[in-house]
C-alpha positions as CSV (number, residue, x, y, z in Angstrom):
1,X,-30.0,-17.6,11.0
2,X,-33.5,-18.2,9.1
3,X,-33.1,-17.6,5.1
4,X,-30.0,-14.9,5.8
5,X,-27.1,-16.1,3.8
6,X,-23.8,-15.0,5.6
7,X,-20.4,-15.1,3.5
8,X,-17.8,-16.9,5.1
9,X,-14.4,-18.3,4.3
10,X,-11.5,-20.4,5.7
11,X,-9.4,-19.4,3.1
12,X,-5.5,-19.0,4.5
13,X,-4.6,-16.2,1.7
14,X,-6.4,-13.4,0.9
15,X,-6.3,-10.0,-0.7
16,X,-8.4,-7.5,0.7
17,X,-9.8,-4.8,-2.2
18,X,-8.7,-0.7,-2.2
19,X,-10.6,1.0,0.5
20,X,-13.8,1.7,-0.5
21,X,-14.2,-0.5,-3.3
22,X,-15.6,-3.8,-3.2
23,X,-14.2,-6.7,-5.0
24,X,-16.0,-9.6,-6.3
25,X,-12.6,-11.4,-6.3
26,X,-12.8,-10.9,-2.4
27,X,-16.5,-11.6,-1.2
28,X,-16.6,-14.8,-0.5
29,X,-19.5,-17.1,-1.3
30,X,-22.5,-18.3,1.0
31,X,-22.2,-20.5,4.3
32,X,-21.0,-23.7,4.1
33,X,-24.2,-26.3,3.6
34,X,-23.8,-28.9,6.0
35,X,-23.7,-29.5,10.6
36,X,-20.0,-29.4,11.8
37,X,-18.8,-32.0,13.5
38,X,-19.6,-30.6,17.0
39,X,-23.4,-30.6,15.8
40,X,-23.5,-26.7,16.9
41,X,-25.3,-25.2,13.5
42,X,-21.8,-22.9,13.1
43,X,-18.6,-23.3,11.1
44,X,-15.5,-22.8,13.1
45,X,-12.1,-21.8,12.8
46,X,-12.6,-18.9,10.3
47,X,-10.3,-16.2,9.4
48,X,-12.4,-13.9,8.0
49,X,-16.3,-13.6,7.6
50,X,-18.8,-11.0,5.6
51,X,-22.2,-9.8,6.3
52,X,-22.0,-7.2,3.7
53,X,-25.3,-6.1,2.4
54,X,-27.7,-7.5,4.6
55,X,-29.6,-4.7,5.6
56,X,-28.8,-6.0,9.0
57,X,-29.3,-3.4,11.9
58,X,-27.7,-5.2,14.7
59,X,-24.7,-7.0,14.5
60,X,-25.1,-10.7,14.6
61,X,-22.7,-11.6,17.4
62,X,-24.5,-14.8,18.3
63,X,-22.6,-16.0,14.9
64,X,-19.4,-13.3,15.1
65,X,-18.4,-14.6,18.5
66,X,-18.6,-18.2,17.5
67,X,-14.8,-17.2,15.6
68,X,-13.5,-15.6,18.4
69,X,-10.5,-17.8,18.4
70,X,-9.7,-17.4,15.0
71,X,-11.3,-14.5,13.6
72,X,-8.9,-12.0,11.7
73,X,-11.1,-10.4,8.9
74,X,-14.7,-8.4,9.9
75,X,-16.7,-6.9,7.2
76,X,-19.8,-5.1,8.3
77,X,-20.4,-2.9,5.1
78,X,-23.3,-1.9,3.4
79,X,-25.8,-2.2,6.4
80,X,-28.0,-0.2,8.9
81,X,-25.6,-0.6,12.3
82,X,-24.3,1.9,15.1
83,X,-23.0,-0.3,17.9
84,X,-19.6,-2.4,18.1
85,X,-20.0,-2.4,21.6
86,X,-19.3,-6.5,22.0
87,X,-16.8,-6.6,19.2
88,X,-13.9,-6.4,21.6
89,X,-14.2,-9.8,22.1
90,X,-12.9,-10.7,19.1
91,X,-9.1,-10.7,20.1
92,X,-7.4,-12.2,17.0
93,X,-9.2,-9.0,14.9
94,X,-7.2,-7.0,12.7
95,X,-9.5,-5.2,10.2
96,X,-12.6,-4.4,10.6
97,X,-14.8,-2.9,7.4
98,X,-18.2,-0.1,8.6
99,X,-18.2,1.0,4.8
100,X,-21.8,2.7,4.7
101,X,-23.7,2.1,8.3
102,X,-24.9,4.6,10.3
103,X,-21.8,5.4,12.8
104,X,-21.8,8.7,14.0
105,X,-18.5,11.2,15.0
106,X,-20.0,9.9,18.9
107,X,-19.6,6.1,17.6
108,X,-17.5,4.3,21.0
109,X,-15.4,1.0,19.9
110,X,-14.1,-1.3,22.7
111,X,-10.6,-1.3,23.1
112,X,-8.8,-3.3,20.3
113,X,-5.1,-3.6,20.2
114,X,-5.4,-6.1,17.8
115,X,-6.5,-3.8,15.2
116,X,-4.5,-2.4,12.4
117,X,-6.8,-1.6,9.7
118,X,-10.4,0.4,9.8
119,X,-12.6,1.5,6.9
120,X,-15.2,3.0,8.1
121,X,-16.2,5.4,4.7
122,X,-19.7,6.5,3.8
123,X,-21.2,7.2,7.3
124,X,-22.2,9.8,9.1
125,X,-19.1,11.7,10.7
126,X,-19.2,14.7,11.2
127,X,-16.9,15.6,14.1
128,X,-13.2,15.2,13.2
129,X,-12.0,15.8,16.6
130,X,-13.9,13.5,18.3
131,X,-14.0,10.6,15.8
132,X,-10.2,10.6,16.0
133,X,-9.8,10.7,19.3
134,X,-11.9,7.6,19.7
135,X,-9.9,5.8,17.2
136,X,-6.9,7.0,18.8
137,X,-7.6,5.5,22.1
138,X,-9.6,2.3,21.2
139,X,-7.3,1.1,18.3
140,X,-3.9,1.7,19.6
141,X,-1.9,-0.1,17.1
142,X,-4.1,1.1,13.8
143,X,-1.9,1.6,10.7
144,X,-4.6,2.0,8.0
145,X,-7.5,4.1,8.7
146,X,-9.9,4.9,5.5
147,X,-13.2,7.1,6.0
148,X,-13.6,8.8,2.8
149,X,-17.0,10.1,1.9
150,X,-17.8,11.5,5.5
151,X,-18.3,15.2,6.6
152,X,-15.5,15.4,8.5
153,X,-12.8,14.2,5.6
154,X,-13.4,16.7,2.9
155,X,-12.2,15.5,-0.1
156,X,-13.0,15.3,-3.8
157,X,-15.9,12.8,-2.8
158,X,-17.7,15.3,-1.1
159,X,-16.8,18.7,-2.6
160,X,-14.1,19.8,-0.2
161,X,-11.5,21.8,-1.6
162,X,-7.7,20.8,-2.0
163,X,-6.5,23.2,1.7
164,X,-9.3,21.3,3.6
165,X,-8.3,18.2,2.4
166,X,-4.7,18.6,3.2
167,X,-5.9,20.2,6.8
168,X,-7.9,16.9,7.0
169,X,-4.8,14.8,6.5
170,X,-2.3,16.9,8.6
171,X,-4.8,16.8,11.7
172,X,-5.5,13.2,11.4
173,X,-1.8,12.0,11.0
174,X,-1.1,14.2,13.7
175,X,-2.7,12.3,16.0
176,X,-2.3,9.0,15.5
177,X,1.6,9.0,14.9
178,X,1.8,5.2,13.6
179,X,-1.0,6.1,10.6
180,X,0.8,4.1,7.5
181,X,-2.4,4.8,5.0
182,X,-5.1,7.5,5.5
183,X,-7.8,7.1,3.3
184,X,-6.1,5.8,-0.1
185,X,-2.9,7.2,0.2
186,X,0.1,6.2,1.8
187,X,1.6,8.9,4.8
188,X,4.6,10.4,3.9
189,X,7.5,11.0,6.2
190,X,6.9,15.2,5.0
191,X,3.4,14.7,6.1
192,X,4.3,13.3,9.0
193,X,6.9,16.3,10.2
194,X,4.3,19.0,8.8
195,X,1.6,17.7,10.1
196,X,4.2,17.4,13.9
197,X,5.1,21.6,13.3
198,X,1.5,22.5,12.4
199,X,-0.2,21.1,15.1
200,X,2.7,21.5,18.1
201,X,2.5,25.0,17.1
202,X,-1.1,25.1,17.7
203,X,-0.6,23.3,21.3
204,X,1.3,25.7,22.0
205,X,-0.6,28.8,20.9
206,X,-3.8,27.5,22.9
207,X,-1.7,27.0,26.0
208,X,-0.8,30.2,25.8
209,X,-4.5,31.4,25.6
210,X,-5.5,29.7,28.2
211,X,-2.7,31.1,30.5
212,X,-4.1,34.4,29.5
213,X,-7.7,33.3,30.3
214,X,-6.5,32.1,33.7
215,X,-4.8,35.7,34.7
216,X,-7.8,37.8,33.5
C-alpha cells in the first residue's frame, strides 16, 4: 500500500451524507496502525471502507477484496477510475459511491443484487438510455440512484431547464420501477403513474412505427 493512507472503519452505525455532498462526520480516519492477528498486512471484518481522493486510477482490489465477507459500504469518489469490472465480488455490497471518476454512459458493472444505493454524480454520462439500462440490469434491487451533475440528468447543476429535468425523472423512474430516491428527491407515487402513461404510450407509438416500417 506504500505511503497511500486508505480510510477505513469497523464502525456498526453509520450515517451516510446527502448525495453529493461529503461529510466530514462520515469519512472515516486513516488505517488502523498495527499487523492483525493473522500477520496478513490487512484489517478484516470491515463494513465500510473509503478511498476517496486518492487520485487513484485503478481500483485497489488487492485491498477491497480482502472485505469481501463483510463489506457493505464502497466509496470510490473523487478519483481517476472507469472499471468496476471485479467489484461483483463483493456480495455483502449495498452502496457503492463513483462521485467524480471518469465512468462513461458505456460504463458495464457486474451483476450486483446486493446493491440498493449508487451515486455515481459528476462523471461523464452522456447517454441516458444506455446508462440506465445498464443500471437496470446489473443492480436489480437498486432503490437510490443519484447522478446529478452529468449530461444526461439536466438539472439546475448543469443548466437544464425545469421540462428536461422532469423528462429526466419520468424516463428514469420509468425504468427501474423499485427507484425510492432519484438524485435528491424522493419518487412520488404521481411520478411513478406519469412517468408509467408517458412512456407506455411511447411503447406503444414506436410499435406501431415499426409495424409500418415492416409493411412498406
Amino acid at each position: 500500500m506504500g505511503q497511500r493512507q486508505t480510510a477505513v472503519s469497523s464502525q456498526r452505525s453509520w450515517d451516510l451524507p446527502h448525495p453529493g455532498v461529503r461529510s466530514d462526520n462520515w469519512q472515516v480516519g486513516a488505517m488502523e496502525t498495527g499487523e492483525p492477528a493473522d500477520g496478513s498486512g490487512y484489517v478484516h471484518g470491515l463494513r465500510r471502507l473509503s478511498f476517496a481522493y486518492q487520485g487513484l486510477v485503478e481500483i485497489p482490489y488487492n485491498v477491497i477484496l480482502e472485505q469481501r465477507d463483510t463489506l457493505e459500504v464502497l466509496d470510490l469518489s473523487y478519483n481517476l477510475l472507469e472499471d468496476p469490472a471485479l467489484l461483483g465480488e463483493l456480495e455483502k455490497l449495498s452502496t457503492l459511491i463513483l462521485d467524480c471518476n471518469n465512468y462513461s454512459s458505456h460504463v458495464k458493472f457486474p451483476f450486483m443484487s446486493s446493491i440498493t444505493t449508487v451515486w455515481i454524480n459528476k462523471n461523464r454520462i452522456t447517454n441516458l438510455p444506455i446508462f440506465v439500462e445498464e443500471i437496470r440490469r446489473k443492480f436489480p434491487n437498486i432503490r437510490i440512484l443519484s447522478m446529478m451533475n452529468n449530461e444526461a440528468a439536466p438539472s439546475y447543476f448543469n443548466g437544464g431547464t425545469l421540462t428536461q429535468y422532469i423528462d429526466y425523472r419520468l424516463y428514469v423512474i420509468s425504468q427501474i420501477p423499485g427507484l425510492e430516491v432519484l438524485d435528491d428527491t424522493e419518487v412520488l407515487e404521481a411520478e411513478r403513474l406519469q412517468a408509467k402513461r408517458t412512456y407506455r404510450r411511447q411503447r406503444i407509438r414506436d410499435g406501431r412505427q415499426r409495424k409500418k416500417e415492416l409493411h412498406r
